[in-house]
PATORGU-654260 format. One record per residue (C-alpha): residue in three letters; x, y negated, z. Coordinates in steps of 0.001 Angstrom, whole numbers, padded with zeros to 6 digits, always signed. Layout:
PATORGU-654260
ALAXYZ
...
This chain:
PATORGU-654260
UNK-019198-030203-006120
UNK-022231-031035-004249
UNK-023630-029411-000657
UNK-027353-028500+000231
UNK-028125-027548+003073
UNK-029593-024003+003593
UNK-030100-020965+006210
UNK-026818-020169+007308
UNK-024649-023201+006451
UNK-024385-025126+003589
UNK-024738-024107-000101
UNK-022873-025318-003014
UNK-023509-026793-006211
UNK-019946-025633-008213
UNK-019052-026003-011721
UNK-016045-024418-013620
UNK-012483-025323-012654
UNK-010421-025756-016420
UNK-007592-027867-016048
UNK-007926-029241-012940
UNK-011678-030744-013687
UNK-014775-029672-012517
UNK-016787-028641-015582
UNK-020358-028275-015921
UNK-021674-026174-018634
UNK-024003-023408-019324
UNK-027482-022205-017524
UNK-027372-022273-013721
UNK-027407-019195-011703
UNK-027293-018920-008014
UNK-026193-016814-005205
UNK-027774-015826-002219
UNK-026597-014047+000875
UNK-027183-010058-000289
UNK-027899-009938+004113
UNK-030547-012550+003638
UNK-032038-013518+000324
UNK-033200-016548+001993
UNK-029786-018112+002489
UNK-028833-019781-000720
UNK-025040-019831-001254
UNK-024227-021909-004358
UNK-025648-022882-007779
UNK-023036-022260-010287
UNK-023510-022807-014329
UNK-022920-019701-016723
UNK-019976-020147-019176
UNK-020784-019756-022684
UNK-017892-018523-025241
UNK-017193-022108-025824
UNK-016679-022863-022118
UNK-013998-019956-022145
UNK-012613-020765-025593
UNK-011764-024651-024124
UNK-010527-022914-020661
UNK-007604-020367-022864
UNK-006733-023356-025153
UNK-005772-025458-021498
UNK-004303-022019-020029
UNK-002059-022212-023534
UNK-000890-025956-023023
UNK+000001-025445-018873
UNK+001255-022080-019810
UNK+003968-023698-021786
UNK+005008-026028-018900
UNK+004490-023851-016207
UNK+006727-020895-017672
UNK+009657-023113-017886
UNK+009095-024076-013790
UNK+012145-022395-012085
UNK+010855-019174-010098
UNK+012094-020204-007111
UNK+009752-022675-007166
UNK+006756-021114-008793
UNK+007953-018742-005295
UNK+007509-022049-002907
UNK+003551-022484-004196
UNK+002866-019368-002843
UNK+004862-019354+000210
UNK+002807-023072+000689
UNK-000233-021021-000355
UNK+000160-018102+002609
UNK+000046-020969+004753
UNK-002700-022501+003783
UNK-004571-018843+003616
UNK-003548-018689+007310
UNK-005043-022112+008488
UNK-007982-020923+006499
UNK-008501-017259+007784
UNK-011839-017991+009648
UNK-013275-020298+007273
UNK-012555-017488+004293
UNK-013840-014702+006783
UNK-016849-016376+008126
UNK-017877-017073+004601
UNK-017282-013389+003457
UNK-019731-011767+005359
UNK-022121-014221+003878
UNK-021241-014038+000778
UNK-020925-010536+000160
UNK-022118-008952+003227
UNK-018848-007323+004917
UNK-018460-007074+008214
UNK-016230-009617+010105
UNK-013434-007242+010519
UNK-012875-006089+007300
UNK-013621-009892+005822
UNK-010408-010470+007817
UNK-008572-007678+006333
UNK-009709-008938+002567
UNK-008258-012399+003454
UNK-005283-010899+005134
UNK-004222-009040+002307
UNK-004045-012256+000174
UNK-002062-013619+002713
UNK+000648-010849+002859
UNK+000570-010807-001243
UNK+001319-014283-001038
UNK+004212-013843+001615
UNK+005382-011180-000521
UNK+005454-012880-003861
UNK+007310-016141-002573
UNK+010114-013877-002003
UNK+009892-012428-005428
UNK+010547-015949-006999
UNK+014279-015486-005961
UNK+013967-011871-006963
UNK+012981-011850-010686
UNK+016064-009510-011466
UNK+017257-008959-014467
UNK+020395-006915-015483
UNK+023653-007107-016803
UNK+024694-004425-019063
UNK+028462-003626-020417
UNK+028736-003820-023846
UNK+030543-001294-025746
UNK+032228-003807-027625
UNK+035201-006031-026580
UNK+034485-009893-025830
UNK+030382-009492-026069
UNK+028207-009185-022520
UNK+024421-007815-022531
UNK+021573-008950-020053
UNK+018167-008330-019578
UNK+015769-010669-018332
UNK+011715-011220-017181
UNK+009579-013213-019328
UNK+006389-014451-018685
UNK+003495-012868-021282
UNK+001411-016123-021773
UNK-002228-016856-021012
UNK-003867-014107-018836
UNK-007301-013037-018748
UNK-008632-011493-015831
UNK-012147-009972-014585
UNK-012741-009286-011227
UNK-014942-007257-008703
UNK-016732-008827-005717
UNK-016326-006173-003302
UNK-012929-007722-002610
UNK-013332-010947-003532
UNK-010319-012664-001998
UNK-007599-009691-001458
UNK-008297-007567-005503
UNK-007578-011522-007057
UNK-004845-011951-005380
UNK-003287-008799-006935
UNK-003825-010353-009963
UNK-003750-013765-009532
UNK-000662-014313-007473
UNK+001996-012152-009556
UNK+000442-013174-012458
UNK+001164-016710-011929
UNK+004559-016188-009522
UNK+006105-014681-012994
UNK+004940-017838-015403
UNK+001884-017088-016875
UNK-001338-018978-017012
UNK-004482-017374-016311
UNK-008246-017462-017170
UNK-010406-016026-014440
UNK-013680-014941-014932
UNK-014634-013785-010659
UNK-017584-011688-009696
UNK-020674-013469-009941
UNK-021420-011902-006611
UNK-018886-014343-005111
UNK-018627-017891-006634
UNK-017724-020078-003718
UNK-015095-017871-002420
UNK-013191-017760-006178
UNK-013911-021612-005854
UNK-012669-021818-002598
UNK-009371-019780-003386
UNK-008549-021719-006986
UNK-009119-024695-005152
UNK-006662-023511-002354
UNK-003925-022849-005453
UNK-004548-026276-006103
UNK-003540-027993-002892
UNK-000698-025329-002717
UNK+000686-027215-005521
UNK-000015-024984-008641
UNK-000709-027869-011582
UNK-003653-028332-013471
UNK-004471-025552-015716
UNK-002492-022562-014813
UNK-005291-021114-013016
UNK-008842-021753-014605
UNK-012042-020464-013394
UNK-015224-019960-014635
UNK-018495-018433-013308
UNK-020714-015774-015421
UNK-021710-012383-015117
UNK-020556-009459-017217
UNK-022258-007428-020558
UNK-024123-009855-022580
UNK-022416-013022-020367
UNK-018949-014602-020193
UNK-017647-011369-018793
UNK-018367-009876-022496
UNK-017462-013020-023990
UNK-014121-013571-022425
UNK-012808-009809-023684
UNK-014026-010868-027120
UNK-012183-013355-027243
UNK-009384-011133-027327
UNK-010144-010405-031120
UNK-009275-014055-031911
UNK-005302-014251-030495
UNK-006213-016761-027561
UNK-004894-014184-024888
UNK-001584-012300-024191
UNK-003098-010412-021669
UNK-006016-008819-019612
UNK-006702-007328-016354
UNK-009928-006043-015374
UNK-011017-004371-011747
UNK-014458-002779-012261
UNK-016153+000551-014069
UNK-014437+003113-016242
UNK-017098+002649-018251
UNK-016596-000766-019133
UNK-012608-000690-018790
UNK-012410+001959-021748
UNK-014254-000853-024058
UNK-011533-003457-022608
UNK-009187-001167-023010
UNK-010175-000340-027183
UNK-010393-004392-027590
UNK-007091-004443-026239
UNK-005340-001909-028236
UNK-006603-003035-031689
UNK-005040-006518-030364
UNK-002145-004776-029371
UNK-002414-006256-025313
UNK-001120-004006-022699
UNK-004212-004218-020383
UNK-004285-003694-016192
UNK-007032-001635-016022
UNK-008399-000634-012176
UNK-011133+001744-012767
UNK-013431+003415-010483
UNK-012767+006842-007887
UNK-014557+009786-006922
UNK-012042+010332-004179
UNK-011368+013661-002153
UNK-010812+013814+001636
UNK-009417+017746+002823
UNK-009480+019000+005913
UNK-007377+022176+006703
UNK-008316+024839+009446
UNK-005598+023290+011539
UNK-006493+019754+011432
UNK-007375+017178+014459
UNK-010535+017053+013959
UNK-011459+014382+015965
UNK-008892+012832+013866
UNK-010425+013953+010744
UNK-014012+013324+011403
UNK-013204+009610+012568
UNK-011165+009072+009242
UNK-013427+011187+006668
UNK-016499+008702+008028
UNK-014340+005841+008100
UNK-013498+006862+004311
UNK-017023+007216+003526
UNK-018828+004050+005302
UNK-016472+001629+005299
UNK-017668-001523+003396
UNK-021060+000751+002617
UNK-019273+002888+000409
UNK-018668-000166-002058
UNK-014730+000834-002676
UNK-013064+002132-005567
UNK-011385+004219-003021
UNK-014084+005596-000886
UNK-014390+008563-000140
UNK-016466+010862-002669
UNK-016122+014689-001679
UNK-015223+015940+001817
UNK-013597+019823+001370
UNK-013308+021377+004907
UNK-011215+024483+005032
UNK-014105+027490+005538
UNK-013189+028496+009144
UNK-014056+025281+010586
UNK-016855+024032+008506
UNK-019547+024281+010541
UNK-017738+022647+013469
UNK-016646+019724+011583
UNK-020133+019394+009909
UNK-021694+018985+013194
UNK-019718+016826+014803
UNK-019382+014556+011328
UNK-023234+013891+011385
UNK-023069+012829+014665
UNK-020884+010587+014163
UNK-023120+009611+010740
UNK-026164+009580+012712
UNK-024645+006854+015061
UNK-023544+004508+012215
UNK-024886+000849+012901
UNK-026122-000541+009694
UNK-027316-004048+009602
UNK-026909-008835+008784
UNK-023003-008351+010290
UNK-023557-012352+009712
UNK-025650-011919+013312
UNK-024884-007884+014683
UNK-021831-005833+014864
UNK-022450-003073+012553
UNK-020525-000086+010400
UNK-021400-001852+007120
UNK-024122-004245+005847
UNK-026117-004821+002523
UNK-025560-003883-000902
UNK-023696-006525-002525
UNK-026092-006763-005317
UNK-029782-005082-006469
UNK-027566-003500-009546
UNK-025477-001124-007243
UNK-028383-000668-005043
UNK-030694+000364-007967
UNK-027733+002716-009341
UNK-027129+004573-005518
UNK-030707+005212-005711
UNK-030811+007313-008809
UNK-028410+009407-007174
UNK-030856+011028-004703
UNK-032783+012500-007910
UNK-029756+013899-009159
UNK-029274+015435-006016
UNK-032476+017247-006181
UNK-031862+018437-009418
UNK-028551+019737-008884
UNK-029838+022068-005923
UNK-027442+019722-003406
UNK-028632+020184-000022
UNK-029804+016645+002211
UNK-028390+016540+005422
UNK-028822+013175+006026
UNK-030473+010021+004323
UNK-033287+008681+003083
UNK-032770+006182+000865
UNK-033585+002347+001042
UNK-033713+000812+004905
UNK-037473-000605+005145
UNK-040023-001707+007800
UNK-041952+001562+006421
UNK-038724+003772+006232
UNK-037112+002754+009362
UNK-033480+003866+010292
UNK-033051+004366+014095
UNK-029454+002347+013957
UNK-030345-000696+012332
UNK-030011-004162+013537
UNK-031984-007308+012291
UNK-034769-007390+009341
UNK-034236-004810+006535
UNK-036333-006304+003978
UNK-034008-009718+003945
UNK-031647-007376+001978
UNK-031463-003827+000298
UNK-030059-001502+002946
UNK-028634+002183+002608
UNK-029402+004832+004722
UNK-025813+006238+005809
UNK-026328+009593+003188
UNK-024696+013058+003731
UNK-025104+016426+001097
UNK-023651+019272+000910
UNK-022720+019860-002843
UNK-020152+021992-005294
UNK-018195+021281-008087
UNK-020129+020861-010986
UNK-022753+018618-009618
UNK-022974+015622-010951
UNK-023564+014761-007316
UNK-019817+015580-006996
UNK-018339+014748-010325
UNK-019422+010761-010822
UNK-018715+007970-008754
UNK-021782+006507-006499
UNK-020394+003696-005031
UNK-022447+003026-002061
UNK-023268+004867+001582
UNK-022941+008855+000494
UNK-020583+011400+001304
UNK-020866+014976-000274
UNK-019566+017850+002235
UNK-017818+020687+000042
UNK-016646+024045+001690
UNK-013632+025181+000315
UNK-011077+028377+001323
UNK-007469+027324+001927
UNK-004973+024769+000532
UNK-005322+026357-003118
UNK-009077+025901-003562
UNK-008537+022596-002217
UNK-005984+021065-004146
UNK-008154+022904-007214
UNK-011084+021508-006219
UNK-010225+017996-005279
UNK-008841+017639-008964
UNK-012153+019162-010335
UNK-013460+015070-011045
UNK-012549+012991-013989
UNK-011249+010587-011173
UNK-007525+010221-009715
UNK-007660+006731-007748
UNK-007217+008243-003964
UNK-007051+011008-001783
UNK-006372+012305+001570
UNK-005365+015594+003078
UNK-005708+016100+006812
UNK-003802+018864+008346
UNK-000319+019245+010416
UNK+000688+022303+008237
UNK+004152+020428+006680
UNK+003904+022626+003595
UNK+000500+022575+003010
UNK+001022+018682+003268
UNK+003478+019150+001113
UNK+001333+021534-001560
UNK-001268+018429-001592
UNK+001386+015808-002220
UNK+002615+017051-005182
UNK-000668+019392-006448
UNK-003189+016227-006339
UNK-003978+014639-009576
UNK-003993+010756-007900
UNK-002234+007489-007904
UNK-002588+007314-004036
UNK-002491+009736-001286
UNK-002621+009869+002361
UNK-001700+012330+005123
UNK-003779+012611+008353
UNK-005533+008967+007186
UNK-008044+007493+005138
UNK-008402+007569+001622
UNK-009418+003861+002198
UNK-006705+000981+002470
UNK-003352-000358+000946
UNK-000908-002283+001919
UNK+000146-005527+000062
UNK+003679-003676-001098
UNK+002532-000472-001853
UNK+001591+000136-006037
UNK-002174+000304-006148
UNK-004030+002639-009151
UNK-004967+005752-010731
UNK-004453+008065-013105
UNK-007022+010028-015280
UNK-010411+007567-015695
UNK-009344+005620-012898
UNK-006826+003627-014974
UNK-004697+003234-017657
UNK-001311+003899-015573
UNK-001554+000498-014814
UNK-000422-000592-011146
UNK-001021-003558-008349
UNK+000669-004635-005698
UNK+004456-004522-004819
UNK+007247-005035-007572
UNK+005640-002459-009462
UNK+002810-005336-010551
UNK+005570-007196-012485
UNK+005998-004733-015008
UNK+002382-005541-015805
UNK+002429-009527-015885
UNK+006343-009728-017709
UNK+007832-008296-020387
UNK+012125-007409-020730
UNK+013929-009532-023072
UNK+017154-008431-024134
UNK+019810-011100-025166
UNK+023627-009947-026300
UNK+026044-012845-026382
UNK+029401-012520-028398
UNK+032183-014371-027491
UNK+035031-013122-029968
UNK+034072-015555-032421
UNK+033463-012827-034945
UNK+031249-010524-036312
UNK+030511-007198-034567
UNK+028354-004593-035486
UNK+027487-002010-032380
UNK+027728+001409-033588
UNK+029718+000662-037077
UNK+032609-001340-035369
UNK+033042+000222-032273
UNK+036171+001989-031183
UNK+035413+005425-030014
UNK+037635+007319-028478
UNK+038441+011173-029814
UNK+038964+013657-027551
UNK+042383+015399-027719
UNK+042922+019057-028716
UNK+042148+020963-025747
UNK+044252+023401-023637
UNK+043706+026924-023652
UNK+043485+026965-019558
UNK+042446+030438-019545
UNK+045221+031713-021115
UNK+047772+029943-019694
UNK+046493+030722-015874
UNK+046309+034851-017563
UNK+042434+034773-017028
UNK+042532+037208-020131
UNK+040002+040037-018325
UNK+036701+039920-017171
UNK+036739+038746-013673
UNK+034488+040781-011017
UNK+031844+038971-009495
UNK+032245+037330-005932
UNK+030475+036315-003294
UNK+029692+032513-002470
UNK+031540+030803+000427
């Protein structure tokens, strides 16, 4: 690692982390801050399919090693890690909002999050539980236990650089495996950072190994190939459906269980009995938060009919009083696009828009000098900046069908709890959702009529908590899930081991003594229940 000086601190010259060494191979890229495209961040070398080849074939040797490490004390690296995290919080947040543009307060969240994962996984190292079964057979006892899959690969996105990882990351390696980690080329020094923080939390050489690329046609591409030669056991992936249903066919055909964490298009409802200052505070917060760069953010808004109008107005004020600027220097709602990729993509959407007959209520496009927004704070041309972007829309639209994934909310009239349970499953998508209304049974409708992995009542479809499972259903995932013990399932699989102690052969099902039933008793005769009783009432 070498430093260089540059706008906003210092950037750094990083190579790939396999086995402990700092490797140096492959075309250099580089990273700037998406607030400031004069602030250089790091130079960082592009793996090639060699680089990753040499990085599973280390994973394999510390795999076998690490896996036979007691959990208890695979448990004490993390617990040694959430303190280090801690010491670390400003460092990791201040560094954040450069890197990827979020604002300081949700930076903090993102690092947070690792930190309760961490807190939460140490535990689990004295919780791995198996079971003991009884055997049907004398002399003979039956257990289950966890076992580690093997070498890991994971992708991940850079909209959550520390927190999404250390879904992965931390239960992955807290149940034995070693990993291969291919992080966002959006945000190389923090994945540095945080491997490097593994490191002097006492993981060993090799269990975690990292290197830098981007995705189709780079070592993103290359690393799920790889798949098709036998070097992995497993993969997890947080980005597009798109591209998780190609992991998710490489997978199959190598019969790998994948984690797949796949994109949203993620209804908000609010009910003709809602608090709406409630609900117009959450269904923005839903919509803006990080710039609308969440799986979970909020992609369809369906107000109840009677109160439309009212909750449209005072919605856009709220919209039209979103701060939008460098949260490295101003305290804003949200900041830059994390890349010119996204950007370029949330653009298109203001054609389709058009085309679909959506109606623009608020929005126009890119931030410039020449398209000024009245809220912004700073210079938009150091970065690509979204105008905070409201429609009304219907189902149908591909406005209100496909995921965006930047700052635009559609507004959808609906009438009553029906139409909006119907409608808010009329996507491909079932990541999130939220229902706001103190109507018990229409909270109750929504609970169990939404098509979603997640849902929330009177709150934001935004947000999870560290021991809650995290995923979707329909092209959101594979059924796949983060977070909590739920995550194990996805990073062990259950051997079953029978040990016989009669010091004989015994087969289960051939030599096992049943027991018959005897002949029964003819209870209704003997108590002279011969008629047909009339009926009677209940007590």
């Amino acid at each position: 690692m070498k430093t260089l000086s540059s706008k906003y601190g210092n950037a750094l010259e990083i190579g790939h982390l396999i086995g402990g060494e700092e490797v140096f191979e492959g075309e250099w890229s580089e990273r700037k801050n998406p607030a400031d495209q004069e602030d250089l961040l790091a130079r960082f070398p592009v793996g090639t399919k060699e680089t990753l080849r040499k990085a599973l074939l280390v994973a394999r040797e510390a795999f076998a090693e690490w896996s036979r490490t007691p959990a208890p004390v695979r448990g004490q690296v993390l617990f040694n890690l959430a303190k280090i995290l801690e010491r670390e919080k400003p460092t990791l947040t201040r560094l954040m909002v450069r890197e990827v543009g979020k604002t300081f307060k949700e930076a903090a969240g993102d690092v947070q999050e690792a930190i309760d994962t961490a807190l939460f996984f140490a535990s689990e190292g004295r919780r791995l539980y198996g079971q003991t079964v009884p055997s049907e057979m004398r002399d003979k006892e039956l257990f289950t236990f966890r076992r580690p899959l093997g070498v890991v690969g994971m992708i991940t996105a850079g909209n959550f650089p520390i927190a999404v990882p250390s879904w992965k990351l931390i239960p992955a390696v807290l149940a034995g495996n070693a990993v291969v980690w291919k992080p966002s080329d959006d945000s190389p020094v923090l994945s540095y950072v945080f491997a490097k923080l593994f490191e002097e939390a006492g993981l060993p050489p090799g269990v975690i190994n990292v290197v830098f690329g981007g995705g189709k046609g780079s070592t993103g591409q290359w690393l799920v190939e790889l798949m098709d030669e036998g070097l992995m056991n497993k993969f997890a992936f947080t980005g597009s459906t798109k591209v998780g249903r190609w992991i998710g066919e490489v997978a199959g055909r190598n019969l790998i269980r994948p984690t797949l964490e796949l994109g949203g298009k993620n209804p908000l409802v609010v009910m003709r009995d809602a608090d709406l200052e409630l609900a117009v505070e959450g269904a923005w917060w839903s919509a803006f938060a990080t710039g609308g760069q969440r799986c979970t953010s909020a992609g369809n808004i369906l107000v109840d009919r009677p109160i439309y109008e009212e909750f449209k107005r005072r919605f856009l004020e709220k919209v039209e009083a979103t701060a939008v600027g460098n949260p490295l220097l101003h305290e804003v709602t949200y900041g830059p696009f994390i890349n010119e990729r996204l950007f370029t993509r949330w653009l298109e959407h203001y054609a389709w828009g058009e085309q679909d007959g959506a109606r623009l209520l608020f929005g126009r496009g890119r931030i410039t000098r020449d398209n000024p927004y009245p809220r912004f704070l700073g210079d938009p041309e150091a970065g690509l900046y979204g105008w905070p972007t409201v429609w009304e829309a219907a189902p149908g639209m591909r406005q209100f069908e496909e995921e965006i994934f930047g700052p635009t909310i559609n507004l959808v009239p609906v009438d009553g709890i029906e139409e909006a349970i119907r409608v808010a499953n009329a996507t491909p998508y079932g990541l999130s959702s939220a229902i706001y209304t103190n109507h018990r049974h229409w909270a109750y409708l929504f609970k169990v009529g939404i098509r979603a992995g997640m849902t929330s009542i009177n709150n934001t479809t935004v947000g999870a908590e560290a021991h809650l499972p995290f995923g979707g259903v329909k092209a959101s995932g594979n059924g796949a899930r983060e977070s909590g013990i739920w995550v194990l399932e996805e990073y062990t699989y259950w051997h079953a081991v029978n040990e016989e102690y009669s010091g004989r052969l015994q087969l289960a099902q051939m030599d096992t003594a049943y027991t018959a039933p005897k002949e029964p008793t003819p209870w209704a005769e003997v108590l002279g229940f011969t008629g047909r009783s009339p009926s009677q009432g209940g007590a």
